[in-house]
C-alpha positions, 0 to 999 in steps of 0.5 A: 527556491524558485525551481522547488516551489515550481517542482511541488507545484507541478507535482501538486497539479500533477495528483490533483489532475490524475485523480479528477479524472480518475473520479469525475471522469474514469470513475463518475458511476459506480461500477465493480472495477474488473480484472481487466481494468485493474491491470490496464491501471496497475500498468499505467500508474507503472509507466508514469512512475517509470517516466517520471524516473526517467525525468529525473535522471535527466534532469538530476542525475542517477543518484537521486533517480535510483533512489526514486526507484528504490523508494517506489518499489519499497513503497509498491511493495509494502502496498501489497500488504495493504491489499490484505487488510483492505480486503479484510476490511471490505470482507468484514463490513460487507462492502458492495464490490461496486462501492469499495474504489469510492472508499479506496479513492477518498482513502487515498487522497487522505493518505497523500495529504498525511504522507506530506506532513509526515515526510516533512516532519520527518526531514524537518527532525532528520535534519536538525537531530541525525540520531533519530535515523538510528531510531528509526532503523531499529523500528525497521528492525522491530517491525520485520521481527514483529511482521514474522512473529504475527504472519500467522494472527487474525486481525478482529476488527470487532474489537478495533478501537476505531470501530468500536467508538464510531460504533458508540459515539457516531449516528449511523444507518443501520445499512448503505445508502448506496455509494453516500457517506452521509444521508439525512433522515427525519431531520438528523444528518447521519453518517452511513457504514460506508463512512465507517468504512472509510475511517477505518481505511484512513486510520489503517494507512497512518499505521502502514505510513509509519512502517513505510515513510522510515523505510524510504528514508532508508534510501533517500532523505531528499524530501521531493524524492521521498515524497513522490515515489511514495505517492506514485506507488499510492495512487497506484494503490487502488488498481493494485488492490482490485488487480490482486484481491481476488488471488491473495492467498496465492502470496503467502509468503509475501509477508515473509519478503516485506520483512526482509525487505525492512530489516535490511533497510533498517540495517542499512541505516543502522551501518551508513555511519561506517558504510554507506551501501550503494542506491543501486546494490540497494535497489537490486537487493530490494528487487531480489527479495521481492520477487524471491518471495512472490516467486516463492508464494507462486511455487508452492500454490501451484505446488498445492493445486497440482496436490489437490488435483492429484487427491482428486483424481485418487479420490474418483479412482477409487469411487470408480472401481467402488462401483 
């Protein structure tokens, strides 16, 4: 009891120190985060998380480090799915690129204190009701299906039913008061768009951590293994999201691999009362689907640039002989 109680203590501290230097000192002014920056972050957060594995393997063995791995590279990769609707959401209120790592970091830090309570109400019912595994595989199921049937839908945030109550109900600002959630304004204390924004934010993870925490129950039900390779690939998150929202449509088929991803998953829980398929075949399956589909994704943009150059130059062709 003692040595768990030290391990999510450390743990603990671990998060809450990465993330006070990531905002009082990495972060203390506002700034656009660029290319650069992202991919020096996405990096490092790579590298703790590969570290942090490693301390695992030592300390507890194989098992439980590959299944770190496969619950890290799940999570990572649902966290690419997030990129999209974070750069929906930034896209439909018009968030200053200078703002949007304050509402990410705020985001975020919600995000791991749900992830907490969810995962180990998760193990708490898993434990005492087995059954419910079953419940959750064939929500896996269901959500791959529903991912591939609603790949092709635009999401109206107009019509969000977060957006539209805090629209009706909460006192805002009609515009940002620079990186402030809240101002006062003759007498009344009011929230700005950029709180709005952040609600949004906070409300969209809870719909991915329902997705994303069964499916790493899929592979692991160690709740300290479950917990901390989801909140690497979240804290990662952020410079994820500045790393690649420039170059969304180049994954196009990125949801296609994400849904893959989570039938088998979910297929794997289905069988494990009859089969239990290794943490490393798991792992390599996961890995394989991934890069298929961001592989696949790159492929046909290049595919398409060279199409386009190639109309480009028919086109000044034929304008050329024109003249």
């Amino acid at each position: 009891m003692t040595t768990t109680i030290y391990l999510w203590g450390g743990f603990a501290l671990f998060v809450v120190t990465m993330m006070a230097l990531d905002l009082g000192v990495f972060h203390r002014d506002a700034h656009k985060v660029g290319l650069r920056e992202a991919a020096a972050w996405v990096a490092a957060w790579v590298v703790l998380a590969l570290v942090f594995n490693g301390v695992v393997w030592i300390w507890r063995g194989p098992r439980p480090a590959l299944e770190f791995l496969a619950g890290f590279l799940i999570e990572w990769s649902l966290s690419m799915d997030n990129v999209f609707v974070f750069a929906l959401i930034f896209s439909y209120f018009r968030v200053p690129s200078t703002y949007q790592h304050r509402v990410l970091f705020w985001g975020i830090l919600g995000a791991v204190v749900m992830r907490l309570i969810f995962i180990l109400a998760g193990v708490a019912l898993l434990e005492r009701f087995h059954w419910l595994i079953y419940v959750l595989a064939t929500f896996l199921i269901f959500t791959a299906i529903k991912l591939v049937h609603d790949r092709d839908k635009e999401a109206d945030l107009g019509k969000n039913w977060v957006v539209r109550a805090a629209r009706r109900w909460l006192p805002m600002t009609e515009g940002y008061a620079g990186q402030r959630f809240f101002v006062r304004q003759d007498g009344r204390r009011l929230a700005t768009p950029l709180f709005l924004v952040l609600v949004v934010v906070e409300t969209t993870d809870v719909a991915f951590a329902v997705d994303s925490i069964p499916a790493i129950f899929g592979v692991s039900q160690d709740p300290f293994i479950v917990f901390t390779s989801n909140i690497f690939a979240i804290l990662g998150l952020r410079a994820l999201y500045f790393l690649l929202a420039g170059a969304i449509e180049m994954f196009r088929f990125l949801d296609l691999g994400l849904s893959a991803i989570l039938f088998f998953v979910g297929s794997k829980m289905l069988i494990s009362r009859w089969y239990d398929i290794p943490v490393g075949v798991s792992l390599g399956i996961i890995a394989a689907l991934l890069a298929t589909a961001v592989a696949a994704s790159l492929i046909a943009s290049r595919r398409e640039r060279r199409q386009s150059g190639a109309r480009l130059s028919d086109q000044r062709e034929n304008t050329e002989r024109r003249v």
